[in-house]
ZAMARGU-4260 file (C-alpha; in steps of 0.2 Angstrom, whole numbers, plus 5000, padded with zeros to 4 digits):
<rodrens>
0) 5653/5600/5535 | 5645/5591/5549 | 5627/5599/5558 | 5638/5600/5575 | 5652/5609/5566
5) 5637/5621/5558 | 5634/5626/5575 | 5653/5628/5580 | 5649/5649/5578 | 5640/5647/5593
10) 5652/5640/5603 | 5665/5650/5598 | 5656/5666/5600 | 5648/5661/5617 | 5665/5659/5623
15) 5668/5677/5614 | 5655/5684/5624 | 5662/5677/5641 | 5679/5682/5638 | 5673/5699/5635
20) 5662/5702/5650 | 5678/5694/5663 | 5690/5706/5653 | 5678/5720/5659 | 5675/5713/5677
25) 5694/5710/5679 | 5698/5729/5672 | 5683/5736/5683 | 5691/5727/5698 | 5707/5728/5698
30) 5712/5743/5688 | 5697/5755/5687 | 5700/5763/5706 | 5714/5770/5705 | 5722/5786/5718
35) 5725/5797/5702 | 5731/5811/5717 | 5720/5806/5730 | 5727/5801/5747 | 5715/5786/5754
40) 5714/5775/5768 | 5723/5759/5762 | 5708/5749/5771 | 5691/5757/5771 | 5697/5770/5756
45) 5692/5786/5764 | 5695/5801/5755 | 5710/5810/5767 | 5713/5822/5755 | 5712/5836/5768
50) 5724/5831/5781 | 5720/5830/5802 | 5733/5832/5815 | 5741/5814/5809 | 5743/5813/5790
55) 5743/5793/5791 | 5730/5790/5803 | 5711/5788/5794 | 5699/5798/5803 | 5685/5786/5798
60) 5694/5771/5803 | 5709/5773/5811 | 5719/5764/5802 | 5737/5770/5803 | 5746/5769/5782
65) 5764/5763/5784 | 5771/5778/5774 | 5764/5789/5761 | 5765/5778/5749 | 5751/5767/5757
70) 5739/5781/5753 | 5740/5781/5735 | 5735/5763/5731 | 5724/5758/5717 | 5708/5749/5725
75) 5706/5731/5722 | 5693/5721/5725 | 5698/5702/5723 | 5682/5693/5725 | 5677/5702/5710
80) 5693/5697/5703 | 5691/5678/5707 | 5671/5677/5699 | 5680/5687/5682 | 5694/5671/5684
85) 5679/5659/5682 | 5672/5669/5667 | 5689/5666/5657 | 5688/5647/5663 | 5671/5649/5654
90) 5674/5654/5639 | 5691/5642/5635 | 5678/5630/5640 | 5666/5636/5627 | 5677/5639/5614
95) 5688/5622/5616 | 5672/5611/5614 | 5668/5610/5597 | 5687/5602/5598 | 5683/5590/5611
100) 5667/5584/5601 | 5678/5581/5586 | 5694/5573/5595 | 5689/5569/5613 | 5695/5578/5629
105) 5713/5571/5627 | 5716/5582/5611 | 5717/5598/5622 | 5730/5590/5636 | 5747/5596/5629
110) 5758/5581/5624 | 5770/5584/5638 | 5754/5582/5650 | 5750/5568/5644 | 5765/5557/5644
115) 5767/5565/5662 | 5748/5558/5665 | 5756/5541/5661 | 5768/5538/5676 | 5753/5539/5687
120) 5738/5530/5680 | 5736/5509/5678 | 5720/5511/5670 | 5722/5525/5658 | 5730/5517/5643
125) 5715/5513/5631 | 5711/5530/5634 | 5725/5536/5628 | 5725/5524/5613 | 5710/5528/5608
130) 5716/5547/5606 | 5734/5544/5599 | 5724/5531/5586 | 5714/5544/5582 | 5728/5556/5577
135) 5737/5542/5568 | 5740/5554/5551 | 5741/5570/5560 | 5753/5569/5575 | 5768/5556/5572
140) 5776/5566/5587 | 5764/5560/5598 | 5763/5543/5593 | 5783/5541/5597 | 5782/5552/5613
145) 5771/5540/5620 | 5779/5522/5615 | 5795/5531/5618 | 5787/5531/5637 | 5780/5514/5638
150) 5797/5508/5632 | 5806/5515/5643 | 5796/5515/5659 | 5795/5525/5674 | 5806/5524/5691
155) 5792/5514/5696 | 5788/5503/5684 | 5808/5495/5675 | 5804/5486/5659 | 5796/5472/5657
160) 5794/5472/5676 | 5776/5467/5684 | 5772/5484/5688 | 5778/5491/5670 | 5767/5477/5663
165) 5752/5482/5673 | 5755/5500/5670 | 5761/5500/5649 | 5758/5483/5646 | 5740/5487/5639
170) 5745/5503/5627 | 5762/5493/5619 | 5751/5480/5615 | 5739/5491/5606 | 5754/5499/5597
175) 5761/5481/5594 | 5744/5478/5584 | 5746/5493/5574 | 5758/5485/5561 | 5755/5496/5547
180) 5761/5511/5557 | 5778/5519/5553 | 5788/5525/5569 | 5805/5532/5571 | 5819/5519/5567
185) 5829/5525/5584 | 5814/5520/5593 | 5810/5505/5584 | 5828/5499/5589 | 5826/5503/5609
190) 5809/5493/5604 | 5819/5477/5601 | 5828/5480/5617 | 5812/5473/5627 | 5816/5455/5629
195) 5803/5444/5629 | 5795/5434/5645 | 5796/5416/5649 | 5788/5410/5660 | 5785/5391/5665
200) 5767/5385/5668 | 5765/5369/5682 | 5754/5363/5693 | 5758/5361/5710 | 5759/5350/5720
205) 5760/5338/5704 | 5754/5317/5708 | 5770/5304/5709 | 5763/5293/5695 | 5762/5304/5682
210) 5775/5312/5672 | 5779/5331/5673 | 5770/5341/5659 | 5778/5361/5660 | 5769/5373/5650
215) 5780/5387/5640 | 5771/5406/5639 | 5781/5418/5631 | 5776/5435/5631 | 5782/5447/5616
220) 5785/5465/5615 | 5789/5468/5598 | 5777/5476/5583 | 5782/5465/5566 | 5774/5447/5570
225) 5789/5438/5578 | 5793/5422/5583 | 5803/5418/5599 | 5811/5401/5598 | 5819/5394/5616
230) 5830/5380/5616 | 5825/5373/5632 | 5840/5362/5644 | 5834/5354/5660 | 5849/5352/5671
235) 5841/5332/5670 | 5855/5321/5660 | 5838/5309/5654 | 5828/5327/5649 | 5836/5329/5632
240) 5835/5348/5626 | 5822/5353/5617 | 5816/5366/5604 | 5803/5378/5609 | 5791/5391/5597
245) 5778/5399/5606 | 5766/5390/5615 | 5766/5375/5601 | 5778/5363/5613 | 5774/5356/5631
250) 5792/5352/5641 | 5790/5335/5647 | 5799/5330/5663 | 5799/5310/5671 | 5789/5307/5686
255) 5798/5312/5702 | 5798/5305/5719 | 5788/5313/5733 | 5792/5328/5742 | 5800/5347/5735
260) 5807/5348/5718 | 5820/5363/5711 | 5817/5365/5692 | 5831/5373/5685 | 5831/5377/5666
265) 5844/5385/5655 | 5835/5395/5640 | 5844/5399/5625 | 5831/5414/5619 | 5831/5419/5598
270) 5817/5432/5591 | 5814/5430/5573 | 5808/5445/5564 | 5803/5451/5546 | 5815/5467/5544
275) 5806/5474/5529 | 5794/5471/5514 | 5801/5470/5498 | 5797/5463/5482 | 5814/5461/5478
280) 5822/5452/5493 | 5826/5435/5492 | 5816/5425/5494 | 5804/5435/5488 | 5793/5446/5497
285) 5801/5443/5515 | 5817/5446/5523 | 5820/5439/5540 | 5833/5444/5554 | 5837/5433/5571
290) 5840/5442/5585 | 5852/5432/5598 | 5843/5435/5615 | 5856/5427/5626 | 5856/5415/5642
295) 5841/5415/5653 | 5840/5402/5668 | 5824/5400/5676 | 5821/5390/5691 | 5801/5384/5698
300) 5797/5375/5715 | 5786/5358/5712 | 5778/5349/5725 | 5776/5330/5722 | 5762/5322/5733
305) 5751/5309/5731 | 5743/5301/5714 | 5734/5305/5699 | 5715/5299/5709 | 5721/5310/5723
310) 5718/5327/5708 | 5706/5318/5694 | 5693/5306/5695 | 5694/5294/5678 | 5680/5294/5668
315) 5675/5283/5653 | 5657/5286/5652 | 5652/5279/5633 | 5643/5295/5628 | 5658/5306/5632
320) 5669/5293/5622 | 5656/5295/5608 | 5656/5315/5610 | 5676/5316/5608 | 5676/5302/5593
325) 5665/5314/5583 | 5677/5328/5587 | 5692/5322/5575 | 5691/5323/5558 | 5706/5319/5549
330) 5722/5328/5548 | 5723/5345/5539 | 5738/5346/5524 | 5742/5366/5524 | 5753/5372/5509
335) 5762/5388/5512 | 5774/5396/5498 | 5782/5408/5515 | 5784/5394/5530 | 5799/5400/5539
340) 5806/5392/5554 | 5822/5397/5565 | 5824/5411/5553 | 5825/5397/5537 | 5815/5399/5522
345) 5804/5382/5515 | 5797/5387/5497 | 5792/5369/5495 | 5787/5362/5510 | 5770/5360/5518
350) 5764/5357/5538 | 5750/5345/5546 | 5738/5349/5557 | 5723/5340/5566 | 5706/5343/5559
355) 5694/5342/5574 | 5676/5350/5581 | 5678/5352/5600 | 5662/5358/5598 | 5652/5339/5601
360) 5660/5341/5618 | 5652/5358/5626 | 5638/5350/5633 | 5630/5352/5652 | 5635/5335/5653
365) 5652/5336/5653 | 5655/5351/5665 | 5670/5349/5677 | 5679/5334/5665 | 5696/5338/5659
370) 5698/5331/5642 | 5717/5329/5639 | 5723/5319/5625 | 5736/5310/5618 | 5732/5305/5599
375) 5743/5295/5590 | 5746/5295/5569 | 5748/5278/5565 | 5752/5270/5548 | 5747/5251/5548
380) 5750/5252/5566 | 5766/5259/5568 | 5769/5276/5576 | 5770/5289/5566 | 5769/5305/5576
385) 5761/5309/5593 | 5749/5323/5597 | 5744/5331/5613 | 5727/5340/5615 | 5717/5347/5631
390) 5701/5358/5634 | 5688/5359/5648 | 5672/5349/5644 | 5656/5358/5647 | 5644/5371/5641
395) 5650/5384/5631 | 5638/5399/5638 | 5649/5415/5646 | 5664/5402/5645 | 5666/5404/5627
400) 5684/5414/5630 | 5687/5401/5641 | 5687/5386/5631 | 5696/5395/5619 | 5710/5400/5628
405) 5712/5383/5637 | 5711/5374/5620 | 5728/5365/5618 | 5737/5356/5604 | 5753/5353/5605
410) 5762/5339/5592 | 5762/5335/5573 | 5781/5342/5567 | 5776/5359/5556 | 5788/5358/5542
415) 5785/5342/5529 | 5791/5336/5514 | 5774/5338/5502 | 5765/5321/5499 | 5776/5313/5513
420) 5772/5315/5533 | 5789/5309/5543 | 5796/5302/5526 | 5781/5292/5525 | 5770/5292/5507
425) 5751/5299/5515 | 5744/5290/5499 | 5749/5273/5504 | 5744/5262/5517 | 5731/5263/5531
430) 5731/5278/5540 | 5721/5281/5558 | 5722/5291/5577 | 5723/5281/5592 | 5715/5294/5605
435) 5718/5290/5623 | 5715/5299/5637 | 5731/5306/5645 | 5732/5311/5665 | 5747/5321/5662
440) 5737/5332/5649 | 5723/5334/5659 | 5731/5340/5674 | 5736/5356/5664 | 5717/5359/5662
445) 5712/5371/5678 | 5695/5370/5685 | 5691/5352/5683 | 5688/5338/5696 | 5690/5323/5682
450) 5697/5317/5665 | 5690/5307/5651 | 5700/5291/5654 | 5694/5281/5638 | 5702/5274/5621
455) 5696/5273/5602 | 5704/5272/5585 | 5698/5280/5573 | 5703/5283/5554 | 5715/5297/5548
460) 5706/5307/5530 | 5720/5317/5524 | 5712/5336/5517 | 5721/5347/5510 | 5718/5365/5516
465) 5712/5377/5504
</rodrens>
C-alpha cells in the first residue's frame, strides 16, 4: 500500500466526523421542536396554551393561525438547516478524496454525467481520455458508452461534420490509437460507418504557366490501421484517372487559362482493413477486408492569375544547390514479407524509396525558399521513374513540427519485383538522380516567398534496408 492510501483513515473518518455533526444539526433543526400538545403561534412560537378571547390570534404578536392545525407545527429553523446541508457536502467531499487522488475527479462523475458532459464541451476530450484510459481493465462499459457517443454525435455536431470533428474528433482519435483495445463488435461495426474525409489541397489563385499540383488529405476514422484508396476521375478527357493511397500521390492537372476554374472530381473511395490476427489465415498472420465506400464527387474553385514570378522568386544560389546535392543519398531497397496493396497480398515483392537527409538544408540561410523537387531515376540516361519532394528551407528551431509536416514525397511505385526496379536489373548499368527544381512543387509549400531553381546529377547507391 501506498503512504497516501496509509492515511486514507483519516479522510474517511474526517468525513465520518462531519457527517455526524450535520446529522445532529439537521435533527436539532428540523425535528427537535416539536408541539408534542402545545398550541404555539406558527410565527414567533408563543406558548397559547392558555387561550384569550381569540383562540387563533398570538397575544405576543398578533399573528392570526389559519385554523387549529397551524398551532401545532414543529419549529423549524432553515438556516440551521442550510449550514447542516454544507456539513454533509463536507464530508462526501472528505470521504470521496482518497478516490480522486487515485483516479482523478472524473472517477466520481457518474457514467451517464459524463457522456452527458460531452455534448457541451469542445475542449474536454483529453480529459476524459485520460480517465477512461486509466480504467482501461476495470470499466469496459465505459470505454463503449463514450466511443458509442463520439460515434454517433449530438444534434449539434452530425458525423464527420466540422463541428462533430471540433467536438469528438480529439477523443476518437485517442481511441483510434488504442489498437489493442477490445470493444463491443456492434460498436465496432457503427465504427466503420464513419466514412472517411477527402479533401482537396490547392493554392489559389494558382499562376498560368505552371501546371496544377492538388494535394489529396484523407482523414480516417477507424481503429485497425487502414488504408483508404481513391480512384481519382477529373471530368478533363487529357486528365487520365488516377489511383490514390493516402497522402503518397499529388493529382496533377495541365495549366489552365486565366480567370475562375470549377474542379470537379468523381472519387471512387475503398478502406482496406486487417479484420483479425491469426496465425492460421492465409496468408499467414493477416487477413484483410475492402470495404466499398461508394461515389463521392467533390468540386473546388481555382483562380488562375498571373505567372510563377508573380508567387516565387527563382533561386540558384551555388551554396543552396550544394546544401540540396548533400541531402540525397541513394535509393533505399525495403523487403517486406506482408506488403499489401488494394487489399492484395505480395509475399515476394519489395518497394523503393529515396534515401535523403533534409537536414543540410535547415540553415538561417535558407529561410523563406521553397524547395520543391522533381528527381528523376535514370538508367544510362533513360527515365526510369519520377519523384517529387518539397519542404521549407530554413532553421529548424520551434519549426521542427513544421518541417516535418510539410516534408513531401510523392513518387517511386511501392510494389517491385526484387532485384528489378520497373523491370529493370538495379545491378546493371549506370544508375543516378536528376534533381531539378520544380515551380509546381514549390507552390504547395506555404510560407515561402521563393524556390531553389537549380539542376544537378548525382549518382543513385542502391541500399538495402535492414
Amino acid at each position: 500500500m501506498s503512504p497516501s492510501g496509509n492515511l486514507d483513515w483519516v479522510w474517511y473518518g474526517a468525513g465520518a466526523v462531519l457527517a455526524l455533526l450535520g446529522l445532529a444539526l439537521a435533527y436539532w433543526s428540523l425535528l427537535h421542536d416539536r408541539a408534542r400538545g402545545r398550541r404555539r403561534c406558527p410565527k414567533c412560537w408563543y406558548d397559547m396554551s392558555s387561550p384569550g378571547p381569540d383562540p387563533l390570534t398570538c397575544p405576543e404578536c398578533g399573528r392570526i393561525a389559519k385554523s387549529e392545525k397551524k398551532l401545532f407545527k414543529t419549529q423549524r429553523r432553515w438556516g440551521w438547516a442550510i449550514v447542516a446541508l454544507f456539513f454533509f457536502i463536507g464530508a462526501i467531499s472528505l470521504s470521496l478524496t482518497p478516490q480522486v487522488k487515485r483516479e482523478g475527479w472524473l472517477s466520481i462523475v457518474p457514467r451517464r454525467g459524463l457522456i452527458l458532459s460531452l455534448f457541451f464541451t469542445d475542449d474536454y476530450n483529453v480529459t476524459v481520455w485520460t480517465y477512461i484510459n486509466s480504467q482501461r481493465r476495470s470499466d469496459q462499459k465505459l470505454w463503449d458508452m463514450v466511443l458509442g457517443r463520439c460515434i454517433r454525435g449530438d444534434r449539434n455536431a452530425r458525423p464527420v461534420s466540422e463541428a462533430w470533428k471540433r467536438k469528438y474528433g480529439t477523443l476518437i482519435n485517442l481511441f483510434k490509437s488504442s489498437r489493442t483495445k477490445q470493444f463491443d463488435p456492434d460498436l465496432e461495426a457503427e465504427w466503420l460507418t464513419l466514412p472517411p474525409q477527402v479533401h482537396f489541397e490547392v493554392r489559389s489563385p494558382w499562376p498560368a504557366d505552371v501546371p496544377v499540383a492538388i494535394e489529396p488529405q484523407i482523414g480516417e476514422w477507424w481503429q485497425h490501421d487502414p488504408s483508404v484508396t481513391l480512384i481519382v476521375k477529373p471530368r478533363w478527357p487529357e486528365v487520365g484517372e488516377l489511383e490514390i493511397t493516402e497522402t503518397e500521390d499529388l493529382l496533377f492537372l495541365p495549366s489552365f487559362a486565366l480567370g475562375e476554374h470549377q474542379l470537379t472530381f468523381d472519387i471512387q473511395r475503398k478502406r482496406i482493413r486487417t479484420l483479425f490476427l491469426s496465425a492460421t489465415s492465409s496468408p499467414p498472420f493477416y487477413r484483410w477486408e475492402v470495404d466499398d465506400l461508394g461515389l463521392e464527387t467533390l468540386t473546388r474553385t481555382i483562380k488562375i492569375d498571373g505567372t510563377i514570378d508573380d508567387y516565387l522568386t527563382a533561386n540558384e544560389q551555388s551554396e543552396l544547390t550544394a546544401s540540396i546535392r548533400n541531402s540525397f543519398q541513394g535509393v533505399i531497397k525495403y523487403t517486406n514479407p506482408s506488403i499489401v496493396v488494394g487489399g492484395e497480398y505480395f509475399p515476394d515483392k519489395v518497394f523503393y524509396r529515396l534515401k535523403f537527409d533534409a537536414t543540410p538544408t535547415f540553415n538561417p540561410a535558407y529561410a523563406g525558399i521553397a524547395i520543391g523537387l522533381r528527381v528523376e531515376l535514370l538508367l544510362n540516361d533513360k527515365l526510369i521513374s519520377t519523384s517529387y519532394l518539397g519542404w521549407p528551407g530554413g532553421p529548424m528551431g520551434k519549426s521542427t513540427a513544421y518541417h516535418a509536416r510539410h516534408l513531401k514525397l510523392y513518387g517511386i511505385p511501392v510494389v517491385q519485383e526484387p532485384g528489378n526496379l520497373n523491370g529493370h536489373d538495379i545491378s546493371q548499368g549506370v544508375w543516378k538522380l536528376r534533381v531539378t527544381g520544380d515551380p509546381m512543387m514549390a507552390l504547395t509549400i506555404p510560407g515561402v516567398t521563393s524556390y531553389w531553381s537549380g539542376s544537378f546529377e548525382t549518382p543513385a547507391h542502391f541500399e538495402q534496408m535492414k
